[in-house]
C-alpha positions in Angstrom: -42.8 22.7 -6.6 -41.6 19.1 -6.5 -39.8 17.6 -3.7 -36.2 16.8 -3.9 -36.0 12.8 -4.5 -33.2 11.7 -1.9 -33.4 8.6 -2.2 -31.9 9.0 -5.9 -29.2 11.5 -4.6 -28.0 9.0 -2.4 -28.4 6.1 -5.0 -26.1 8.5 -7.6 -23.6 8.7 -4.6 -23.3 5.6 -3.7 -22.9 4.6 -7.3 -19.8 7.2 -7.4 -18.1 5.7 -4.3 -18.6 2.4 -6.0 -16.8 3.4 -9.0 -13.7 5.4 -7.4 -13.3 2.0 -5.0 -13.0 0.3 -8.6 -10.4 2.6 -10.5 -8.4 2.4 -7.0 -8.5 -1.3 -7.0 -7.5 -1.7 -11.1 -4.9 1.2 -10.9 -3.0 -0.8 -7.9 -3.4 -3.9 -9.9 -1.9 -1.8 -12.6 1.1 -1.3 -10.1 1.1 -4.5 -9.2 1.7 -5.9 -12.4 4.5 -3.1 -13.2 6.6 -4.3 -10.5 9.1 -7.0 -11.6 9.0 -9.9 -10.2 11.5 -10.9 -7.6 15.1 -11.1 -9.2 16.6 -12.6 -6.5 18.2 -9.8 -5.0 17.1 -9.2 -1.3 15.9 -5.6 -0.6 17.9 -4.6 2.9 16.2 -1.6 4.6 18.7 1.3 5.5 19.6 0.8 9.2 19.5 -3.1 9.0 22.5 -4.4 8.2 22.5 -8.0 7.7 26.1 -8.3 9.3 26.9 -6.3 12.3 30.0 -3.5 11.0 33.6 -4.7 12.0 34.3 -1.5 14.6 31.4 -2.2 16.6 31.8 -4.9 19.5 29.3 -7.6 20.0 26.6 -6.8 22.5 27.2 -7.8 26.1 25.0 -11.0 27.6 23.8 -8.8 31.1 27.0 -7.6 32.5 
């Protein structure tokens, strides 16, 4: 019976990782290049509101 050859298992693994990093890396490049490029217009995140809202009063300095 021959012996198993691990050294080529682990090669043939390695090889696969290799190639799945790859495909990840080109398919977010693929995003990447999807995405318009900046029109301009400022993204604002819900919850930040550049300008504080008019019924709100101004935070107090330590009183």
């Amino acid at each position: 019976m021959a012996t198993p050859n691990y050294g080529y298992e682990k090669r043939q693994r390695e090889l696969a990782k290799k190639q799945k990093k790859q495909e990840k890396e080109r398919s977010k490049e693929q995003r990447k290049s999807d995405v318009p490029e900046h029109s301009g217009a400022t993204y604002v995140a819900p919850g930040n509101d550049p300008a504080p809202a008019a019924d709100v009063p101004p935070p107090s300095a330590g009183n």
